[in-house]
C-alpha positions as CSV (number, residue, x, y, z in Angstrom):
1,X,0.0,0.0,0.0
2,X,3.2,2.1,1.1
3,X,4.1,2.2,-3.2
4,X,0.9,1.5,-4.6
5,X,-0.3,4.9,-3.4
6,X,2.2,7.6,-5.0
7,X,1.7,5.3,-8.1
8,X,-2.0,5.7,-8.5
9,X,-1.7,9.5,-7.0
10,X,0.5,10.2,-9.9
11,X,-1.3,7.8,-12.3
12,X,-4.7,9.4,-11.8
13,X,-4.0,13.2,-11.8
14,X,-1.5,12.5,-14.8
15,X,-4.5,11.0,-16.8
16,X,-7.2,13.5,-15.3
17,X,-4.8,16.7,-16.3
18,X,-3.6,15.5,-19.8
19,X,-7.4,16.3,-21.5
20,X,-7.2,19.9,-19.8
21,X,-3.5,20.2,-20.9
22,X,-4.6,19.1,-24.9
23,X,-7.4,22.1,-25.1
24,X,-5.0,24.6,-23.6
25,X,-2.4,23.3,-26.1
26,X,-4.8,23.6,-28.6
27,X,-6.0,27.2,-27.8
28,X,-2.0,28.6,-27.3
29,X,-1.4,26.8,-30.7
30,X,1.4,24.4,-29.2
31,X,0.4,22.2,-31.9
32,X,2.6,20.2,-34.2
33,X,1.0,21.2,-37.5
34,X,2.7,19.9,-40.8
35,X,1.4,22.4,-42.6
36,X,3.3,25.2,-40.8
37,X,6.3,23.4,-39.9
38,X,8.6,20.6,-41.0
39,X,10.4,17.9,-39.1
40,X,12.0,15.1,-41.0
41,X,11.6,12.7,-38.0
42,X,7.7,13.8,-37.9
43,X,5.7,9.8,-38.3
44,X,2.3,11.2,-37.6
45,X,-0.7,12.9,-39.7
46,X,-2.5,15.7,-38.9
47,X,-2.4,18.6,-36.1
48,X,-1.3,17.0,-32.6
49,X,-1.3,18.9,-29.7
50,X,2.5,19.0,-28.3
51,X,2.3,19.7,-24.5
52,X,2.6,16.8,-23.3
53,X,5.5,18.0,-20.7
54,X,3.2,19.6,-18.8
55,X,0.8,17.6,-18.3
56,X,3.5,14.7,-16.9
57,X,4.9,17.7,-15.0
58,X,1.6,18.2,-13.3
59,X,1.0,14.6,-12.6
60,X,4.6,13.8,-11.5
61,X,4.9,17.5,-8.6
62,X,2.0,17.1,-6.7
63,X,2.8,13.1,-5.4
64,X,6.4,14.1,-4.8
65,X,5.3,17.2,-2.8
66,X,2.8,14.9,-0.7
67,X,4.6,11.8,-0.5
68,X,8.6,12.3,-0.9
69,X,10.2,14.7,2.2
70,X,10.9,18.2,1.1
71,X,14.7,18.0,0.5
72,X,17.4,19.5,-1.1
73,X,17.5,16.9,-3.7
74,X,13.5,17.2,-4.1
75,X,14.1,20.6,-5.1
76,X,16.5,20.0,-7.3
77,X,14.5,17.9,-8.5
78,X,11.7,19.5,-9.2
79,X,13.5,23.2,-10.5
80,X,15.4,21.0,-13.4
81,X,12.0,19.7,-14.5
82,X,10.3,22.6,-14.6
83,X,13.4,24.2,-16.5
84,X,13.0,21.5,-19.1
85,X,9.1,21.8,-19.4
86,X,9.1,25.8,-19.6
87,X,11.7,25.2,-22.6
88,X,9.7,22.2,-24.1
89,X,6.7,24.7,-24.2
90,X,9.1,27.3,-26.0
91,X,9.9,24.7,-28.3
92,X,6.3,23.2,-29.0
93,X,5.2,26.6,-30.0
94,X,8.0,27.1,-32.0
95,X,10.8,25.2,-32.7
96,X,14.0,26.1,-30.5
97,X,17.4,25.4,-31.9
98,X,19.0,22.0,-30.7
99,X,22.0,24.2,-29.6
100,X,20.1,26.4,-27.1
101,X,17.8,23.1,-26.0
102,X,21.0,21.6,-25.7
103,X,22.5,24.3,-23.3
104,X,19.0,24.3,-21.4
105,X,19.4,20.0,-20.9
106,X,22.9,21.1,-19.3
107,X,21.7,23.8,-16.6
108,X,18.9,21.4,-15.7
109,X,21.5,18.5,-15.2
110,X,23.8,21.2,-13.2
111,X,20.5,21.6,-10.8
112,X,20.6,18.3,-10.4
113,X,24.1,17.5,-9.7
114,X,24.5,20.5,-7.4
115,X,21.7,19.2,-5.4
116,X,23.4,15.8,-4.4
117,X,22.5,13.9,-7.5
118,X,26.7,12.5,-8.1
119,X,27.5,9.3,-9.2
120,X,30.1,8.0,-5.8
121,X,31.0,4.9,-7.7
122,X,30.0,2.7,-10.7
123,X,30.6,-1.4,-10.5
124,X,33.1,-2.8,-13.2
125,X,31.1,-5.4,-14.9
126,X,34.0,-7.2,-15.5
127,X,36.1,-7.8,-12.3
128,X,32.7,-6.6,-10.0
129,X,34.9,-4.2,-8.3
130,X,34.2,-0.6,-7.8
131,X,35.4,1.9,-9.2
132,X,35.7,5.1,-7.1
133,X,34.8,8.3,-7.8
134,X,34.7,10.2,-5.1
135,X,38.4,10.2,-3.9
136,X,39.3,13.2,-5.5
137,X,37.0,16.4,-3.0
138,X,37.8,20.3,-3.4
139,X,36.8,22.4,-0.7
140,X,35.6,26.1,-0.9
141,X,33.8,28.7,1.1
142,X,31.2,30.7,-0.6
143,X,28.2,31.6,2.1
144,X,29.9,28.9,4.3
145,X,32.1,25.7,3.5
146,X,31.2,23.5,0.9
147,X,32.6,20.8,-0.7
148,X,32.3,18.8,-4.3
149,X,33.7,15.4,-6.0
150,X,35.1,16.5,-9.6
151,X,34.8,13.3,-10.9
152,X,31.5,12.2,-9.2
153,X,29.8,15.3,-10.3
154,X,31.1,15.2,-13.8
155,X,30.3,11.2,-14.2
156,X,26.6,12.3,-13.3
157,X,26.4,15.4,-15.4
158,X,27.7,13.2,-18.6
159,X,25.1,10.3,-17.9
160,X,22.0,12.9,-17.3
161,X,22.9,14.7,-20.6
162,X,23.4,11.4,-22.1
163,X,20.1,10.1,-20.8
164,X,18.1,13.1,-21.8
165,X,18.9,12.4,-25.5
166,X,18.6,8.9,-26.2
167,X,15.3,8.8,-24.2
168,X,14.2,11.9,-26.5
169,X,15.2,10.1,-30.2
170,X,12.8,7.2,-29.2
171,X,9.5,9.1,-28.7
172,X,9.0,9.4,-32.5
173,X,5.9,6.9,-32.8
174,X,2.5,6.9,-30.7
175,X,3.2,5.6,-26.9
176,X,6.0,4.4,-28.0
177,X,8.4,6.5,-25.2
178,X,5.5,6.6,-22.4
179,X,5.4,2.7,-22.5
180,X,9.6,2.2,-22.3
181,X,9.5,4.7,-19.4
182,X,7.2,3.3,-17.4
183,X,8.5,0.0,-17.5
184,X,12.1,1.2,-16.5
185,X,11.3,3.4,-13.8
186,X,9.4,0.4,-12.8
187,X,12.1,-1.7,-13.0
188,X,14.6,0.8,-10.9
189,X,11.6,0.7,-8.3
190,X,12.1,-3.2,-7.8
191,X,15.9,-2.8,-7.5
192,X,15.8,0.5,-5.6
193,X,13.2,-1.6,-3.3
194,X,15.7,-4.5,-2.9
195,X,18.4,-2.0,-0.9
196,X,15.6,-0.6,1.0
197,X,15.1,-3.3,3.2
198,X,18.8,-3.1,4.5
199,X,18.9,0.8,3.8
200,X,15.9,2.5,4.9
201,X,16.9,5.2,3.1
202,X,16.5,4.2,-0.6
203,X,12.9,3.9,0.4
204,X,12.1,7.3,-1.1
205,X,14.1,6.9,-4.6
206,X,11.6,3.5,-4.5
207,X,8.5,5.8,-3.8
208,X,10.0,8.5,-7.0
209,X,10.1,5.4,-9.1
210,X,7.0,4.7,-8.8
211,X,5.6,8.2,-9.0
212,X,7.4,8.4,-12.2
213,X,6.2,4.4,-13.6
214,X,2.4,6.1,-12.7
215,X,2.6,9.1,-14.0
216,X,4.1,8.4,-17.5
217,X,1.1,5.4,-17.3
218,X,-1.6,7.9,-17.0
219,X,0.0,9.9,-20.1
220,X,0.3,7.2,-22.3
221,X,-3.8,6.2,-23.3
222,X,-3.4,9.7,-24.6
223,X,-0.7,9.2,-26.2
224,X,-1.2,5.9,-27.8
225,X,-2.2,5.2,-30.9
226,X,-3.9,7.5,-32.5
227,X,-2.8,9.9,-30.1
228,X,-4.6,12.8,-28.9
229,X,-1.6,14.7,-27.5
230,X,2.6,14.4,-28.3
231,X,5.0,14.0,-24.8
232,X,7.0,17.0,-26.9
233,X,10.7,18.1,-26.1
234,X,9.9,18.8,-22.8
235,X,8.2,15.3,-22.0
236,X,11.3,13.7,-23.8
237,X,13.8,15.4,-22.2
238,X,11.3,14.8,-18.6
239,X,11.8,11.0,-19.6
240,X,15.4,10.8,-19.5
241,X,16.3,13.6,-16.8
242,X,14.2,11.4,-14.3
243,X,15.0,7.7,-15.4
244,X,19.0,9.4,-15.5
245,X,18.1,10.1,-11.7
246,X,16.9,6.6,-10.6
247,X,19.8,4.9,-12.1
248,X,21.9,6.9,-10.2
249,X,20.1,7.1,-6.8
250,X,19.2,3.4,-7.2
251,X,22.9,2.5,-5.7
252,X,24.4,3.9,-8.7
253,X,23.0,1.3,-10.9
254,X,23.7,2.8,-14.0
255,X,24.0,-1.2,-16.1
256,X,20.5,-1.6,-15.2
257,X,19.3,1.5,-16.5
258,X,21.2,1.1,-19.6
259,X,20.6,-2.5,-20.1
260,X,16.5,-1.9,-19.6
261,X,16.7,1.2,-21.9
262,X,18.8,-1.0,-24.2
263,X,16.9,-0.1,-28.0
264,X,17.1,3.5,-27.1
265,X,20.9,3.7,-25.9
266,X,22.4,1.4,-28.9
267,X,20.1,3.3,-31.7
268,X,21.6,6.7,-30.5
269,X,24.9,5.4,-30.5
270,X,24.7,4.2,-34.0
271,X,22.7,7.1,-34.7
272,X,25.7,9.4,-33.6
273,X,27.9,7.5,-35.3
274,X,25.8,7.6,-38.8
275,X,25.9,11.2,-38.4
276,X,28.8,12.0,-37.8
277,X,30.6,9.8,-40.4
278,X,28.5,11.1,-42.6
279,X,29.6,15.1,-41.8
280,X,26.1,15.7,-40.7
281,X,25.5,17.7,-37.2
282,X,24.5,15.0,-34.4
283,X,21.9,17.4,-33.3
284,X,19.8,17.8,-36.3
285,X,17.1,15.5,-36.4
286,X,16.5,12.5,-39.4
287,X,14.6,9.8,-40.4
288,X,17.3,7.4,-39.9
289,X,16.2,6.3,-36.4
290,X,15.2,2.5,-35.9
291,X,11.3,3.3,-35.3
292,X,11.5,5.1,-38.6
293,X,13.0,2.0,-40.2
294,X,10.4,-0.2,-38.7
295,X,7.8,2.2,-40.4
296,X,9.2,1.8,-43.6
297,X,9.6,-2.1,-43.6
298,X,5.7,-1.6,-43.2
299,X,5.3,-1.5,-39.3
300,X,2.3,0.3,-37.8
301,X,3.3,2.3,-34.6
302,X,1.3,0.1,-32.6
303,X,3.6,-2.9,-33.3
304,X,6.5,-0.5,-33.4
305,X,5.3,0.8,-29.8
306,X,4.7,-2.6,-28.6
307,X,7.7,-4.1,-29.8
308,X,9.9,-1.5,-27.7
309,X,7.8,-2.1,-24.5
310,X,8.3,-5.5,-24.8
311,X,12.2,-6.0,-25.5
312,X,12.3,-3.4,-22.4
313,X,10.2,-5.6,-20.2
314,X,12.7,-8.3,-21.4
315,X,15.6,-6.6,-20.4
316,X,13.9,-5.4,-17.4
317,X,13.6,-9.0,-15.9
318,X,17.2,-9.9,-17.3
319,X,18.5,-7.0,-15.3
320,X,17.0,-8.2,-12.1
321,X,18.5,-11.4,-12.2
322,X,22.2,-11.2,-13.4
323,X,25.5,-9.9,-12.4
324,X,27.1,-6.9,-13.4
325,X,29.4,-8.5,-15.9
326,X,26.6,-10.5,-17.5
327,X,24.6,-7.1,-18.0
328,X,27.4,-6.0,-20.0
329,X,27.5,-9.0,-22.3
330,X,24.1,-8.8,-22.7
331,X,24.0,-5.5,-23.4
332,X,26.8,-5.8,-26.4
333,X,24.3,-8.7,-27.8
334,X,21.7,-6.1,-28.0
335,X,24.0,-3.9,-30.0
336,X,25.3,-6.2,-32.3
337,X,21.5,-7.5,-32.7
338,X,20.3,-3.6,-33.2
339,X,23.4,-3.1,-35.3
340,X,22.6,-5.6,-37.9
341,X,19.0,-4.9,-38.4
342,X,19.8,-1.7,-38.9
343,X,22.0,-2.3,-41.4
344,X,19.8,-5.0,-43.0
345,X,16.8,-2.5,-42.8
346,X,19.1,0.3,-44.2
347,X,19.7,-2.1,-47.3
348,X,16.4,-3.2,-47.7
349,X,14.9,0.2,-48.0
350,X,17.6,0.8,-50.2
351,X,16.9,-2.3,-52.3
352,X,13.3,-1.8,-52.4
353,X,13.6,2.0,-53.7
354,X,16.1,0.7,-56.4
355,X,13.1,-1.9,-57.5
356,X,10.4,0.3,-56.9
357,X,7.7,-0.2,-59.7
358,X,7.4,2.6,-62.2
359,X,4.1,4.5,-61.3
360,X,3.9,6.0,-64.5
């Protein structure tokens, strides 16, 4: 009853808020309208409302005010998110350049880290060691003495911004994002659960988990296919900041995160990579993505949605139940997997263009 409640708190007023949050959207214009604006990653028809930020913002503030203790790491918590939103608004009403949303990710991942969120250690999958992070403290009085771990703080700051952008370049087909979310945060709430019975404190990061499994639930009838309303840059960039949190206040268990958000993590590495090697800026958006490839083979997004949520769930319950060194193994399967279907859907498409029948 202790997690079931912040889960429906945050499930409920996440899918009571989102029809309110489509009419505003609608009257502001935050719309994604094709006819007014052009996104080559765009896979929907049609004008779709865009605000979809706020209303997970809404449904994720009020259960961590009411069930999660008003801390410095709360507030943090809360002032990146709403930094993120505020600029996903900016953006849904008109586009924003990737630089200056790219900026805005970083002072909303500086919140974070200045308000405790720093990565002490992370596991070595392959000796299971630990590799510290924290050795290295500088001291400094400013308003009194305070102290910071370069390396800690730094570790955490790459994996947020990290995070934050892989989540993002998977939210490109109906529920597809809400669904993958839910069932990592989800997943973090079992392991984060786990440490709580021998560290009482962990019991809260179990309690956020949940908040955040709930309220991306209640978003994502809206948002599934056809869907009524788009999670936008600021729901994306919501996704990852939070899920970026969990892995590291669940013990720093950043293999579980990445293993569970597997699809998402090896596409944008591959995605990078395409782009770069091909002199293209790694910030400008495409239709290279493997949803987009899925489309073309002759997908729907239902089955493309599905079939993220369920290699997710997969990986979830692989996660659970190995060691650190077999998450890494498993996680290199997954990119060789990815990797080759990519390049075997890259060909097709390729193939099937070349033999395209003459339609005149």
């Amino acid at each position: 009853m202790t997690l079931f409640m912040p889960w429906l708190a945050a499930f409920l007023l996440a899918f009571a808020v989102t029809p309110l949050i489509i009419q505003f959207a609608n009257r502001m214009g935050l719309v994604d309208d094709p006819t007014r604006r052009h996104h080559p990653a765009r896979t929907h028809t049609g004008v779709i409302p865009r605000a979809g930020g706020l209303a997970l913002y809404v449904g994720l503030i009020f259960p961590m005010l009411f069930f999660l203790p008003l801390s410095k790491l709360t507030i943090g918590i809360l002032a990146g998110a709403g930094i993120l939103v505020v600029m996903g608004l900016l953006d849904d009403q008109k586009d924003v350049s990737p630089y200056i949303r790219l900026c805005t990710n970083g002072i909303a991942a500086i919140l974070l880290v200045g308000a405790g969120a720093g990565i002490p250690f992370i596991t070595n999958p392959l000796t299971g060691g630990v590799i510290p992070l924290d050795i290295w403290r500088l001291r400094f009085t400013l308003f009194g003495t305070h102290s910071i771990l370069p390396w800690a703080d730094v570790f955490a700051f790459l994996w947020i911004m990290w995070t934050m952008n892989i989540v993002g370049w998977s939210a490109g087909v109906d529920g597809q994002m809400p669904g993958f979310v839910a069932i990592c945060a989800f997943v973090l709430g079992i392991l984060s659960l786990r440490f709580s019975v021998q560290d009482p404190t962990q019991m809260p990061v179990t309690i956020l988990s949940f908040i955040v499994c709930g309220a991306f639930l209640g978003f994502l009838p809206w948002n599934f296919y056809p869907q009524k309303i788009m999670p936008g840059y600021g729901g994306k960039t919501l996704a990852g900041f939070l899920l970026a949190l969990l892995g590291i206040l669940s013990y720093g268990k950043l293999g579980t995160a990445l293993l569970v958000l597997g699809i998402p993590t090896i596409d944008a590495a591959y995605t990078l990579l395409r782009r770069v090697t091909t002199k293209k800026s790694p910030l400008r958006a495409d239709r290279g993505h493997l949803h987009h490839r899925l489309l073309d083979l002759g997908w729907g997004r239902r089955r493309v949605a599905l079939f993220y949520w369920g290699v997710s769930a997969i990986l979830g319950l692989v996660s659970l139940t190995v060691t650190s060194k077999q998450k890494l193994f498993a996680l290199l399967l997954v990119a060789v997997i990815v990797g080759g279907l990519l390049t075997w859907l890259r060909f097709l498409s390729r193939f099937l263009k070349q033999h395209a029948p003459d339609s005149g």
